[in-house]
Structures are given as structure tokens and as C-alpha cells.
N, CA, C and O atoms as a GROMACS GRO file, in nm:
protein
  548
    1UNK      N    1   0.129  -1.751  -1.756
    1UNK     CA    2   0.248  -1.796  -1.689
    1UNK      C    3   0.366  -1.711  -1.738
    1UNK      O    4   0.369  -1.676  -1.856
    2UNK      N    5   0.470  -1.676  -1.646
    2UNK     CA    6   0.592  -1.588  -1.701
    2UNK      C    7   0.663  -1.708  -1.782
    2UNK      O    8   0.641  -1.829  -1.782
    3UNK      N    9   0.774  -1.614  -1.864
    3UNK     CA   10   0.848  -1.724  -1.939
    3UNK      C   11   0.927  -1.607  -1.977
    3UNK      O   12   0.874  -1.499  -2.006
    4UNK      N   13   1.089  -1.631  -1.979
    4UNK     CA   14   1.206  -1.558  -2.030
    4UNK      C   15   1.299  -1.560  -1.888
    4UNK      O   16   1.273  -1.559  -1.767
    5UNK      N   17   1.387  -1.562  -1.945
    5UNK     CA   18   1.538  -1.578  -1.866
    5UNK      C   19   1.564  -1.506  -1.759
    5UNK      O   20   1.622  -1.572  -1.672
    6UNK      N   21   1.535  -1.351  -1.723
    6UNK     CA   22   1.572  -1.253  -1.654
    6UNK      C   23   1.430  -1.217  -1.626
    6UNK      O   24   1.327  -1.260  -1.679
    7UNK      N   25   1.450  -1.110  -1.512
    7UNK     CA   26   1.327  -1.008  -1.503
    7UNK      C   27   1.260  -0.921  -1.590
    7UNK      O   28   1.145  -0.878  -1.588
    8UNK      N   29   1.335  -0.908  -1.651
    8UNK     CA   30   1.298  -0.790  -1.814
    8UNK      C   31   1.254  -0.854  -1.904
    8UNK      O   32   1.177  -0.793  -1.979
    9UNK      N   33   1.284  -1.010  -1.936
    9UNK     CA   34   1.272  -1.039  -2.022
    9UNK      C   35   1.118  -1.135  -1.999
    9UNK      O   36   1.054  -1.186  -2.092
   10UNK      N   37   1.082  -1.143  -1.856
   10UNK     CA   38   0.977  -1.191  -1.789
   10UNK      C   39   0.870  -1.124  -1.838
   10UNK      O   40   0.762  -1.172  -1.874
   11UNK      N   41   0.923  -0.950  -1.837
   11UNK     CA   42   0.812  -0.852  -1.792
   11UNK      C   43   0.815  -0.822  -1.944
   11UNK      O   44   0.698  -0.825  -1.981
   12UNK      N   45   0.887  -0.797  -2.036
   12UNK     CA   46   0.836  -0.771  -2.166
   12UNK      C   47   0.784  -0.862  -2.259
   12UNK      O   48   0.741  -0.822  -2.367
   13UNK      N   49   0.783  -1.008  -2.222
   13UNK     CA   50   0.690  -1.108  -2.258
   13UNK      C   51   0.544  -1.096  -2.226
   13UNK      O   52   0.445  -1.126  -2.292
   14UNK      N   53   0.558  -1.048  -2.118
   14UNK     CA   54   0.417  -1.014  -2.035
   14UNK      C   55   0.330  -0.905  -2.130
   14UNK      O   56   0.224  -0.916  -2.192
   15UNK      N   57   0.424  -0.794  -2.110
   15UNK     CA   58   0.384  -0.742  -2.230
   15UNK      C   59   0.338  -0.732  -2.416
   15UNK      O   60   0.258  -0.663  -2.479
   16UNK      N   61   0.448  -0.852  -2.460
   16UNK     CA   62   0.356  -0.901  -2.579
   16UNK      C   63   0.277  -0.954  -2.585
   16UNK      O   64   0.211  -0.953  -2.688
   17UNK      N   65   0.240  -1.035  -2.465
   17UNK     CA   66   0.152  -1.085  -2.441
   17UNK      C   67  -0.031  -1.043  -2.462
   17UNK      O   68  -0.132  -1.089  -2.513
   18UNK      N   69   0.015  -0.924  -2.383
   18UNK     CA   70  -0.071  -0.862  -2.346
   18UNK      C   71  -0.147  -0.776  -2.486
   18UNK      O   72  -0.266  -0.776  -2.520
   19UNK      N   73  -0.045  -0.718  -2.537
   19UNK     CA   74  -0.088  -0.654  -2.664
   19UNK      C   75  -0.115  -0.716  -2.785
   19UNK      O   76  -0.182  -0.668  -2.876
   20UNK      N   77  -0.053  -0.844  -2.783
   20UNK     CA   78  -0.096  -0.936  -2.875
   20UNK      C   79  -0.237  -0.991  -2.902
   20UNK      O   80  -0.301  -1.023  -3.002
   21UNK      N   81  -0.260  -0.988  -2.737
   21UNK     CA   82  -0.409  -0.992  -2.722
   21UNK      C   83  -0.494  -0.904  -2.734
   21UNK      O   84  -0.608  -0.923  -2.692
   22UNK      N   85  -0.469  -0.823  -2.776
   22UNK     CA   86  -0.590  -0.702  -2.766
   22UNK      C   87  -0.550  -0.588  -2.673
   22UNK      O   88  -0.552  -0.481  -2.733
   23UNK      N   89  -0.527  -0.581  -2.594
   23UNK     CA   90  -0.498  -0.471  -2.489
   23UNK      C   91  -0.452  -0.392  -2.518
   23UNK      O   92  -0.368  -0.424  -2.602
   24UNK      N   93  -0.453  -0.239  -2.489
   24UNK     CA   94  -0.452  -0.122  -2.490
   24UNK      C   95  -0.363  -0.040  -2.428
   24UNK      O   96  -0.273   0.032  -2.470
   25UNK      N   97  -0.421  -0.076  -2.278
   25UNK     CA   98  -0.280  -0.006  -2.155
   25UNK      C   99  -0.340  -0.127  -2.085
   25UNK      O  100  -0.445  -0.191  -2.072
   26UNK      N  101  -0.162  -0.119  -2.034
   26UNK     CA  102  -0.129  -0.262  -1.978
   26UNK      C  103  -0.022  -0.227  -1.884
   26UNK      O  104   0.085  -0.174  -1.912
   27UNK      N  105  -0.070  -0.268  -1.752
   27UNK     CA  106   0.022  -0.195  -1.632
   27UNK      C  107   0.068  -0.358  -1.530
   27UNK      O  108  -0.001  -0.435  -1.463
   28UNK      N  109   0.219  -0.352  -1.564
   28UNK     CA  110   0.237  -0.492  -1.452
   28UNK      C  111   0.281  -0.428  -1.320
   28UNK      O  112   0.331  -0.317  -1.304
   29UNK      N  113   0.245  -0.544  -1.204
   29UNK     CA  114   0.297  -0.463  -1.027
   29UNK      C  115   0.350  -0.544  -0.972
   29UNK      O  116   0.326  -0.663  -0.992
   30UNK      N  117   0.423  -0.508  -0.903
   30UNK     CA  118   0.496  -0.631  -0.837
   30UNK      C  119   0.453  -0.680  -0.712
   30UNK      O  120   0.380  -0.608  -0.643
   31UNK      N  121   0.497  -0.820  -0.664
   31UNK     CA  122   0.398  -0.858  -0.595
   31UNK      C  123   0.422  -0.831  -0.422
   31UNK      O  124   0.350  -0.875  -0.332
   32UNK      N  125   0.543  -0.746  -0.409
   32UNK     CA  126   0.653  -0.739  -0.240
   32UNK      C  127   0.580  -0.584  -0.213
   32UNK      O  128   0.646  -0.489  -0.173
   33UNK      N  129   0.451  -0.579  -0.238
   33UNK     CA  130   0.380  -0.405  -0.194
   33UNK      C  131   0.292  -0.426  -0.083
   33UNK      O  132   0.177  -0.448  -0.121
   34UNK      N  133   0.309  -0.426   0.072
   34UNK     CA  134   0.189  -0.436   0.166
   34UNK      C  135   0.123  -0.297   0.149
   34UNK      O  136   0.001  -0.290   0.164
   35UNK      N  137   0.194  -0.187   0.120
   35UNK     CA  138   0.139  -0.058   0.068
   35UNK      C  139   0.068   0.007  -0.022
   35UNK      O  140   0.030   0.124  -0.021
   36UNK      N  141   0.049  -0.085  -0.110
   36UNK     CA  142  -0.002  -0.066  -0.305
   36UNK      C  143  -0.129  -0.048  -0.228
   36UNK      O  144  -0.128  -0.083  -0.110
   37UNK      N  145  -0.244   0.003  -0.283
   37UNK     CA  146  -0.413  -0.005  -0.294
   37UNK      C  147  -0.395   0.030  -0.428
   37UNK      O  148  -0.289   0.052  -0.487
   38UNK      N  149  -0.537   0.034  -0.479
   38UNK     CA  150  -0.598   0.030  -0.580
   38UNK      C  151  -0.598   0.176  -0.666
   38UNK      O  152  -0.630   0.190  -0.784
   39UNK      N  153  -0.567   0.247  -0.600
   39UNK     CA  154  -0.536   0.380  -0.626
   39UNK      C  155  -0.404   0.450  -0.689
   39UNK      O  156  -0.371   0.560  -0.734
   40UNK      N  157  -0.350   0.322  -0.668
   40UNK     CA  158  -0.202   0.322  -0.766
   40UNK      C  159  -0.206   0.277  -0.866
   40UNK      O  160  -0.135   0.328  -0.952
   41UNK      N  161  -0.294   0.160  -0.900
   41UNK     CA  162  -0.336   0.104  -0.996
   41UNK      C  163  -0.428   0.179  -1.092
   41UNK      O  164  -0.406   0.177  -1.214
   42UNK      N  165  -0.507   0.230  -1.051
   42UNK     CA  166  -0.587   0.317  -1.117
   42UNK      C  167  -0.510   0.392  -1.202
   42UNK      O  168  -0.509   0.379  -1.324
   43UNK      N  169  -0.404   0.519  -1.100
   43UNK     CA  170  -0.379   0.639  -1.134
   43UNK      C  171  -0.281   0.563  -1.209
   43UNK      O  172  -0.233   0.656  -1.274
   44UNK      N  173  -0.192   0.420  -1.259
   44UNK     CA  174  -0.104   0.439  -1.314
   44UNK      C  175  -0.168   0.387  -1.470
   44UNK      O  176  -0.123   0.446  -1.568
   45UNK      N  177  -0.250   0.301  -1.487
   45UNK     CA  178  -0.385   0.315  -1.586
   45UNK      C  179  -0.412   0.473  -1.616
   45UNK      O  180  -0.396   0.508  -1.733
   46UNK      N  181  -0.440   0.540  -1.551
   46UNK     CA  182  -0.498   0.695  -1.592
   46UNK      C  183  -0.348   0.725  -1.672
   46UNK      O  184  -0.328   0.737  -1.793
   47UNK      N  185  -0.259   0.732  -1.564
   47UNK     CA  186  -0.135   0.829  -1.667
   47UNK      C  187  -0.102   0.782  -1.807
   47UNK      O  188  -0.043   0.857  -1.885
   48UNK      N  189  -0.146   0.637  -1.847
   48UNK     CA  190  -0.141   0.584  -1.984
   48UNK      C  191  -0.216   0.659  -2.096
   48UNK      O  192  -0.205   0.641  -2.218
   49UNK      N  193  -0.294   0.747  -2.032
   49UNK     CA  194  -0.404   0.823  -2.124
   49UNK      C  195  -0.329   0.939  -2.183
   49UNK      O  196  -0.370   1.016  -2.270
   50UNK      N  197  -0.198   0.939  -2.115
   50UNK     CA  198  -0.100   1.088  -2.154
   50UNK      C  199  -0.003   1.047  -2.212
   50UNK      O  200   0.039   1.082  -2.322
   51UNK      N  201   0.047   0.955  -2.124
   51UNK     CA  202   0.186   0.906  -2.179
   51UNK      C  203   0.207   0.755  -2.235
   51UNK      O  204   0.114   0.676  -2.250
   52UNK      N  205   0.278   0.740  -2.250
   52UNK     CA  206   0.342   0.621  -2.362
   52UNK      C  207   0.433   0.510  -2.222
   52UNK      O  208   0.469   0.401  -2.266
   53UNK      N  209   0.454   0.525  -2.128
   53UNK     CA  210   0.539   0.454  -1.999
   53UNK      C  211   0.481   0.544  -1.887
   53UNK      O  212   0.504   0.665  -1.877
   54UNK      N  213   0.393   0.464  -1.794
   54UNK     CA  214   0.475   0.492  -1.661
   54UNK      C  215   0.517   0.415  -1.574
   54UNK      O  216   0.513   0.293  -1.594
   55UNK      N  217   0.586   0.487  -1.418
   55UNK     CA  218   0.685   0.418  -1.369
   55UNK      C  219   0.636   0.450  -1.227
   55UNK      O  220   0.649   0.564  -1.182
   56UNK      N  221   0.582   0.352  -1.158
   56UNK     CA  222   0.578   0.367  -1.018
   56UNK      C  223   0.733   0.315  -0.942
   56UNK      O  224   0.792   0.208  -0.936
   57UNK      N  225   0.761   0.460  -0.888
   57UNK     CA  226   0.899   0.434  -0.855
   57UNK      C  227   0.959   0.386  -0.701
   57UNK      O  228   0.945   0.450  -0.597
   58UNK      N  229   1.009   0.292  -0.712
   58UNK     CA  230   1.052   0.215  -0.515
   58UNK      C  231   1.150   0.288  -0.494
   58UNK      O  232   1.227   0.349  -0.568
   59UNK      N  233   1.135   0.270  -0.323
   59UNK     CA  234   1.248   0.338  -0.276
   59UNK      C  235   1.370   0.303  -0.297
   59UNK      O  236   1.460   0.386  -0.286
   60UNK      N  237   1.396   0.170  -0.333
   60UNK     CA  238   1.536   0.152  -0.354
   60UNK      C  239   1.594   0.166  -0.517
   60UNK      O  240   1.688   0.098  -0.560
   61UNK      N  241   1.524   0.260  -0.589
   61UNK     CA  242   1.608   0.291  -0.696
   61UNK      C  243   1.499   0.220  -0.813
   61UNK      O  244   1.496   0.266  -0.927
   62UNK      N  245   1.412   0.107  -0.775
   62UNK     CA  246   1.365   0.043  -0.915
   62UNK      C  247   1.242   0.092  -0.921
   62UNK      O  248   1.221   0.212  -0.906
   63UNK      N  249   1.158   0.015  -0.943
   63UNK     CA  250   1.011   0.048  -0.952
   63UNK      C  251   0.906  -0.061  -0.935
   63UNK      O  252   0.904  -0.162  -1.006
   64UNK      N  253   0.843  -0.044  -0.863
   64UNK     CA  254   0.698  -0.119  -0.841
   64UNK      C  255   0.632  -0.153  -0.911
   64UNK      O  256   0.608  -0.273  -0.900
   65UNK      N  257   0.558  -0.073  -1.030
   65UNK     CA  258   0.467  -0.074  -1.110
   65UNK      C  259   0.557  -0.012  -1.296
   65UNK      O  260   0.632   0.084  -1.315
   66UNK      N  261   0.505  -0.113  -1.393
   66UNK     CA  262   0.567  -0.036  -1.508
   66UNK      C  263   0.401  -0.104  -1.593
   66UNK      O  264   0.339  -0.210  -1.591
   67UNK      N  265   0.382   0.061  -1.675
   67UNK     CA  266   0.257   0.039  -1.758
   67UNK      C  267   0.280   0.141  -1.893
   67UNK      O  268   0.326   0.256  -1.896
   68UNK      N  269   0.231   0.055  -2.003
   68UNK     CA  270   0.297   0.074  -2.130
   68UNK      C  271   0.135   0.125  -2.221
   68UNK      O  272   0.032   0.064  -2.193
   69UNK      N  273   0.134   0.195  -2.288
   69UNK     CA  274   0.002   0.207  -2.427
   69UNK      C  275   0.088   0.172  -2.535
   69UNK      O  276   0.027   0.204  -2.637
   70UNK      N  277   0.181   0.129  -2.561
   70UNK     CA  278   0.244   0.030  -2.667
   70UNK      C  279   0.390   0.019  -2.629
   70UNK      O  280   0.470   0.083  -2.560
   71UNK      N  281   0.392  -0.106  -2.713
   71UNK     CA  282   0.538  -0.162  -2.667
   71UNK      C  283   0.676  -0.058  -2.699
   71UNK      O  284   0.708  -0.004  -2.804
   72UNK      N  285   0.738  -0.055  -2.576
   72UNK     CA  286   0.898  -0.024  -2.565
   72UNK      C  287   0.986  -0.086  -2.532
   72UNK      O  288   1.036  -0.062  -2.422
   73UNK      N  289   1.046  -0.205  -2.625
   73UNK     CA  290   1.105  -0.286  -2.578
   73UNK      C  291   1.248  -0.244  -2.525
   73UNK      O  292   1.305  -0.337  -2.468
   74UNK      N  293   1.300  -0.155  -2.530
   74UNK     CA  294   1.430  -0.060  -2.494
   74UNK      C  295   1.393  -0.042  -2.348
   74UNK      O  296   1.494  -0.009  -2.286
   75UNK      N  297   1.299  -0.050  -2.278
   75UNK     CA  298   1.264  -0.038  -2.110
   75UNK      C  299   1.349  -0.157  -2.097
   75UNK      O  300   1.459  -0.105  -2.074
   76UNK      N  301   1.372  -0.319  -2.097
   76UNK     CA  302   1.337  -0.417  -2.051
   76UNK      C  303   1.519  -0.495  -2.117
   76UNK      O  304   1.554  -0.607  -2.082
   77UNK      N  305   1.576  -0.436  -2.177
   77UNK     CA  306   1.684  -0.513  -2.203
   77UNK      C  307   1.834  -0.384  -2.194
   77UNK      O  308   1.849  -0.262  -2.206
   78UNK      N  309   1.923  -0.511  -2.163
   78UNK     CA  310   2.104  -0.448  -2.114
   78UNK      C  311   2.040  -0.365  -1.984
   78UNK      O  312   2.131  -0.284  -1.964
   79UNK      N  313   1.944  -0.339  -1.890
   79UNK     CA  314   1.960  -0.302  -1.774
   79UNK      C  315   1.995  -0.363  -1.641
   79UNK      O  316   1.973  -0.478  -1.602
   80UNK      N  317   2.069  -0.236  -1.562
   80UNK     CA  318   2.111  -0.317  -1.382
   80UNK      C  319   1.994  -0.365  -1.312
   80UNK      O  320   1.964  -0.299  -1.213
   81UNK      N  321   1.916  -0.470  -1.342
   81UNK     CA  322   1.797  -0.513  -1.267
   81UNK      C  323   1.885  -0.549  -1.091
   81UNK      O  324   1.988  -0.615  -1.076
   82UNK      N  325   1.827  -0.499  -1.011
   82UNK     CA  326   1.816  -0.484  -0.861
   82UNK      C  327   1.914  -0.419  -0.850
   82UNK      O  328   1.992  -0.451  -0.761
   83UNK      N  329   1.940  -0.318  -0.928
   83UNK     CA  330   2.054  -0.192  -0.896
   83UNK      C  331   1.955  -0.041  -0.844
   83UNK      O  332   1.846   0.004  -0.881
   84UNK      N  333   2.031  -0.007  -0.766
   84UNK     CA  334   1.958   0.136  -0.700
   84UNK      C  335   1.934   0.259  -0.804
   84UNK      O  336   1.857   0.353  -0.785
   85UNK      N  337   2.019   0.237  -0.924
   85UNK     CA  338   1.987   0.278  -1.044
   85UNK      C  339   1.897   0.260  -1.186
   85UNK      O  340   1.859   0.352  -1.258
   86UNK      N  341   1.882   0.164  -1.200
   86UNK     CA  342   1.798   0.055  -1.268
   86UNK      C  343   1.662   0.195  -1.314
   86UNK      O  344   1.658   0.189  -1.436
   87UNK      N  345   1.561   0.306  -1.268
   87UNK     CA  346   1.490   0.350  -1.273
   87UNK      C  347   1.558   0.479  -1.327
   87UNK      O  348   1.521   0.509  -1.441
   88UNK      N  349   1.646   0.557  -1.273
   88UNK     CA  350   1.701   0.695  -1.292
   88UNK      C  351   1.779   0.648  -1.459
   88UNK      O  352   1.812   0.739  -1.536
   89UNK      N  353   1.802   0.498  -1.498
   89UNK     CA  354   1.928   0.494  -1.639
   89UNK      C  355   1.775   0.454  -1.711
   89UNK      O  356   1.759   0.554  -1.782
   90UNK      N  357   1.680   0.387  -1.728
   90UNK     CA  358   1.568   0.403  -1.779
   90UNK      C  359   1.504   0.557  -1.809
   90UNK      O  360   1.481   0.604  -1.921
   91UNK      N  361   1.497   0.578  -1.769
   91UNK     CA  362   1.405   0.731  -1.779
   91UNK      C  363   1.511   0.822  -1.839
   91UNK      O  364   1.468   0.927  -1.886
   92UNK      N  365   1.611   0.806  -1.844
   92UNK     CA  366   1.718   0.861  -1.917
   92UNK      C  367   1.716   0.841  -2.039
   92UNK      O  368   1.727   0.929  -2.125
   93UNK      N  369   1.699   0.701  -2.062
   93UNK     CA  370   1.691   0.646  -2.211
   93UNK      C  371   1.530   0.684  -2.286
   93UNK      O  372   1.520   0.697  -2.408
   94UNK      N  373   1.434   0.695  -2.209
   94UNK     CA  374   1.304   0.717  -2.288
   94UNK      C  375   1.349   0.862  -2.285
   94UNK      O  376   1.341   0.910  -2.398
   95UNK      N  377   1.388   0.938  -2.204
   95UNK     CA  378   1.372   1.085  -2.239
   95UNK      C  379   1.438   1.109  -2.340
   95UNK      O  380   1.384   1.185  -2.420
   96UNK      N  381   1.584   1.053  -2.379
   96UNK     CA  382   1.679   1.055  -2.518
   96UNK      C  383   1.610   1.052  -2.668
   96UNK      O  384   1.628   1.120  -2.769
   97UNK      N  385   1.488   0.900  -2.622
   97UNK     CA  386   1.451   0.837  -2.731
   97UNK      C  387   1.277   0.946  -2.741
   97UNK      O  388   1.180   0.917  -2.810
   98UNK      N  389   1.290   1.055  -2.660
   98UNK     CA  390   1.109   1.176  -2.657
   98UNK      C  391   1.027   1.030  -2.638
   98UNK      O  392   0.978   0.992  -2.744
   99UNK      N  393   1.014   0.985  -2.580
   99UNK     CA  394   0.886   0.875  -2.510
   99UNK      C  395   0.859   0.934  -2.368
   99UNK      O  396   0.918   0.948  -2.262
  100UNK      N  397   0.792   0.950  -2.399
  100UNK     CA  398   0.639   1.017  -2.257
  100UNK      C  399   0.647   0.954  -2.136
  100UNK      O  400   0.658   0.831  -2.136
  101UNK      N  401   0.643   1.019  -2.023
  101UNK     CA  402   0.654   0.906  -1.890
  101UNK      C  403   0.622   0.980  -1.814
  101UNK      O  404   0.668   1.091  -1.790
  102UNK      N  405   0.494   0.899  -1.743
  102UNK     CA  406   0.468   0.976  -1.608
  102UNK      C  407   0.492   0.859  -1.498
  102UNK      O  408   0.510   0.737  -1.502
  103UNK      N  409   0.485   0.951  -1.404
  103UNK     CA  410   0.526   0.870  -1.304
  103UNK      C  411   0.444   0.888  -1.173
  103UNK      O  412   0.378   0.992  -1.162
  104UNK      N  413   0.441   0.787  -1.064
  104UNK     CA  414   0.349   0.767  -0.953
  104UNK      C  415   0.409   0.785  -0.826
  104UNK      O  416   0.527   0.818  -0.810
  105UNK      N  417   0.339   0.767  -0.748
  105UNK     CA  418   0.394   0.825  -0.602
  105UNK      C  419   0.503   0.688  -0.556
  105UNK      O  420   0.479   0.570  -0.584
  106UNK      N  421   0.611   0.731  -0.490
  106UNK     CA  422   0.714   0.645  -0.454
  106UNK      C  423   0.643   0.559  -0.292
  106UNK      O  424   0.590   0.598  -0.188
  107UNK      N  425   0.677   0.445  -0.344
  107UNK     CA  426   0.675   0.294  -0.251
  107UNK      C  427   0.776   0.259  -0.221
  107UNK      O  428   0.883   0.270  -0.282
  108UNK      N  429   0.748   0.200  -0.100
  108UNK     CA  430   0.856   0.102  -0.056
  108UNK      C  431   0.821  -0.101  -0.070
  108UNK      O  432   0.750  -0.180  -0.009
  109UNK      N  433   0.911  -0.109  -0.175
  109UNK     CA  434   0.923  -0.292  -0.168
  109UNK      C  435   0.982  -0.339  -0.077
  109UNK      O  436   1.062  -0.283  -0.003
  110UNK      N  437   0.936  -0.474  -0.077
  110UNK     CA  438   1.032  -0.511   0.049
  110UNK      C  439   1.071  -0.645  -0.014
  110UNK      O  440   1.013  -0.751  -0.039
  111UNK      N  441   1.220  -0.585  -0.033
  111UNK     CA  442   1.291  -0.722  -0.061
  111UNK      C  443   1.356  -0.776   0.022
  111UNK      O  444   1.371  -0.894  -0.010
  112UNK      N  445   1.436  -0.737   0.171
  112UNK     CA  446   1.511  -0.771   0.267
  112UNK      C  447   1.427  -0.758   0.397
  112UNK      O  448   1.326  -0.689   0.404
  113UNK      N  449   1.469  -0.818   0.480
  113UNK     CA  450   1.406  -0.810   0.637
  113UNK      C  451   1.421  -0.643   0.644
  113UNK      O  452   1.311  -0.589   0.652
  114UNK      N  453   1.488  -0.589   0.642
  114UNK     CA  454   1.543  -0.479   0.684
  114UNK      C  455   1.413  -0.357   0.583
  114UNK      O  456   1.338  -0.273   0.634
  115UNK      N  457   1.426  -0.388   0.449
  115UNK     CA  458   1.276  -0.334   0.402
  115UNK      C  459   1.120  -0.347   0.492
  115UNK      O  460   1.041  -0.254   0.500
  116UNK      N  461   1.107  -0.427   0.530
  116UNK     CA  462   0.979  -0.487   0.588
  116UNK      C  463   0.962  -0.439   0.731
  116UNK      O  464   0.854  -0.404   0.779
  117UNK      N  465   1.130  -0.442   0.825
  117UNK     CA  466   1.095  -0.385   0.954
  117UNK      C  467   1.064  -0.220   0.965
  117UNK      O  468   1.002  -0.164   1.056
  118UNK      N  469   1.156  -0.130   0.789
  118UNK     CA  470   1.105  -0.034   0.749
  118UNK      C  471   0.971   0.003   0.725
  118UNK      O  472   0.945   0.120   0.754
  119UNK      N  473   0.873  -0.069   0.675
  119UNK     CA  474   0.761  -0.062   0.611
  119UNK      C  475   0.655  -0.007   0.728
  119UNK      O  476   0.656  -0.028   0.849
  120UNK      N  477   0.560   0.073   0.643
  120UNK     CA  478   0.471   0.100   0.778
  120UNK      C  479   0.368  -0.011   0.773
  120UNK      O  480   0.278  -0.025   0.856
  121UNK      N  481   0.387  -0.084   0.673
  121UNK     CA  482   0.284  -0.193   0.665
  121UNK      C  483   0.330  -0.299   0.809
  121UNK      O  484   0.247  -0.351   0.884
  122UNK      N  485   0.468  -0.311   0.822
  122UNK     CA  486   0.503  -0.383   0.914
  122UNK      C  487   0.488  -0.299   1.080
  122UNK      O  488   0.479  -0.368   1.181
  123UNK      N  489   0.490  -0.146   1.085
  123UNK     CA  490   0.463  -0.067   1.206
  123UNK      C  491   0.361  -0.086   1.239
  123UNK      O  492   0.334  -0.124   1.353
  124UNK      N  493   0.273  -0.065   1.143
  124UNK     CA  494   0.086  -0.092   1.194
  124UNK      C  495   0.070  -0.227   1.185
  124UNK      O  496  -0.037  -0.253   1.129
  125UNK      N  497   0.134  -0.326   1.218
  125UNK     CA  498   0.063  -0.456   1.191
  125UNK      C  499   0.118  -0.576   1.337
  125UNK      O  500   0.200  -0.668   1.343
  126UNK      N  501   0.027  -0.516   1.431
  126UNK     CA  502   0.093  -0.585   1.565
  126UNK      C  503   0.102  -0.754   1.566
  126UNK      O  504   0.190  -0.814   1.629
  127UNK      N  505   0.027  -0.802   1.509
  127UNK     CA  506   0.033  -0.970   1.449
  127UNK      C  507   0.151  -0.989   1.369
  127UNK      O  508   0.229  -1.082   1.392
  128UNK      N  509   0.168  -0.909   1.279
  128UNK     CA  510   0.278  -0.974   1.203
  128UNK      C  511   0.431  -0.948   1.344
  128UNK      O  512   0.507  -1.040   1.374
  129UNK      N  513   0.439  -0.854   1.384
  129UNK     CA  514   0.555  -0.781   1.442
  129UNK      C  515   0.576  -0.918   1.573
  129UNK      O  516   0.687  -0.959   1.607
  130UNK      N  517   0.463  -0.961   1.621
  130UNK     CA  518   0.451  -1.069   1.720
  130UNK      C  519   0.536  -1.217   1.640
  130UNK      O  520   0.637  -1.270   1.686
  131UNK      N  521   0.462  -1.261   1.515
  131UNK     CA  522   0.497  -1.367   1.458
  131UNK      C  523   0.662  -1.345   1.454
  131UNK      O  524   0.728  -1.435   1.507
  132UNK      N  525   0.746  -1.215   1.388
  132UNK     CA  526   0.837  -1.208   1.393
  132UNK      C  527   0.919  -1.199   1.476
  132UNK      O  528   1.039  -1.216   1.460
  133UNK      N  529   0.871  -1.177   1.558
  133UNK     CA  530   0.921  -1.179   1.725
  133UNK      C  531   0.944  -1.336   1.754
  133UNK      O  532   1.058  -1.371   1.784
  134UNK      N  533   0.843  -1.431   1.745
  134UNK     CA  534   0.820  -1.568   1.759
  134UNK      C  535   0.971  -1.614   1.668
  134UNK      O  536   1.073  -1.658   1.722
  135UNK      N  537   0.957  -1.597   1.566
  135UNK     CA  538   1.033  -1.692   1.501
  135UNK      C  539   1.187  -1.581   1.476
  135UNK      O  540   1.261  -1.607   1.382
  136UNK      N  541   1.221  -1.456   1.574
  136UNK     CA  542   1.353  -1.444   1.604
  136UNK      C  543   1.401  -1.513   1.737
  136UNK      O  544   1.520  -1.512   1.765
  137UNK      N  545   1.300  -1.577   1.825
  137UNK     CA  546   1.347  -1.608   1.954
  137UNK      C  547   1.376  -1.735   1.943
  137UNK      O  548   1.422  -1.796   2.039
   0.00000   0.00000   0.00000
């Protein structure tokens, strides 16, 4: 179950969590991806084998996916969470602090209607585009 005040403080619980238990590389995703497959997941597991963070990065500035081979708690606190910056002032700070980061192919989340009528998950998906149709009329 999550537990902590903010989003960061959600996701780096998650993370002690995780390492507390045993774990090794430990990659959290968020859950607004009709686009994610398994292949993001994988490759962002693989880049843990190099680096120390990576960052599957969204189109609107944050990131989708964050996966750690040990804790950095400096990712997860004093940041603009749902700022279009939030990803570019991170990666700033691990590069300052020489912490390793690779990074994954850019997604689109969908946090607003306006994300989703973007999405190609929503172009290719003639059922959903109908339902939404239904419940704008």
C-alpha cells in the first residue's frame, strides 16, 4: 500500500520498501500509460545494469517510469511535482551529484482529456472514441 504525504514521498517509500526487502533494481510506472508494453519495462530493468537511475521520460516534462539499483533519495524531495520541468531539474541534480542515468523512449501520460484525445491509444481505439462521444452528447 502507498503511504507518505506527496508523490515523492509515495514513490520513495516505495522504494525503501522495496530494498528493504531484498531487491536489487526496482523500477516504479505509472498507472495513466495506454502506450507502456512490456518492453519499457524490460529495457528500463536492463538500463539498471549500467546505471544507478533511470527515467522514462513523458511528454509533459515528468516521467512515466523511475527505476533505481540503490537508493537516491535526492530524486524524490523539494521537487515541482506536475511541473513541465520536474524531469529536466532532476537530471540536473544527479548529473551535479556523477549518478548514472539512463533514460527510455518518451511517452505520453494522460492526465487531461486533452492528453487522451492526443494519445494514439485513444486514435486507434474506435470503442473508446464512441463511448466518448456518448457521454459528450
Amino acid at each position: 500500500m502507498q503511504h507518505g504525504a506527496d508523490l515523492g514521498e509515495r514513490m520513495l517509500n516505495a522504494f525503501k520498501d522495496g530494498f528493504d526487502a531484498g531487491y536489487d533494481n526496482i523500477v516504479l510506472v505509472g498507472s495513466d500509460l495506454p502506450d507502456i508494453d512490456v518492453a519499457h519495462i524490460k529495457n528500463g530493468l536492463e538500463a539498471l545494469n549500467t546505471n544507478e537511475v533511470v527515467f522514462g521520460p513523458a511528454e509533459d516534462g515528468g516521467y512515466y517510469l523511475v527505476g533505481m539499483s540503490k537508493l537516491n533519495t535526492e530524486i524524490f524531495t523539494n521537487k515541482p511535482w506536475s511541473q513541465p520541468n520536474l524531469l529536466e531539474l532532476t537530471l540536473q541534480e544527479l548529473q551535479s551529484n556523477q549518478i548514472s542515468v539512463g533514460t527510455l523512449d518518451t511517452l505520453n501520460d494522460i492526465d487531461t482529456y486533452e492528453d487522451l484525445i492526443a494519445s494514439d491509444f485513444y486514435k486507434s481505439n474506435i470503442k473508446l472514441q464512441q463511448k466518448i462521444q456518448q457521454l459528450n452528447d
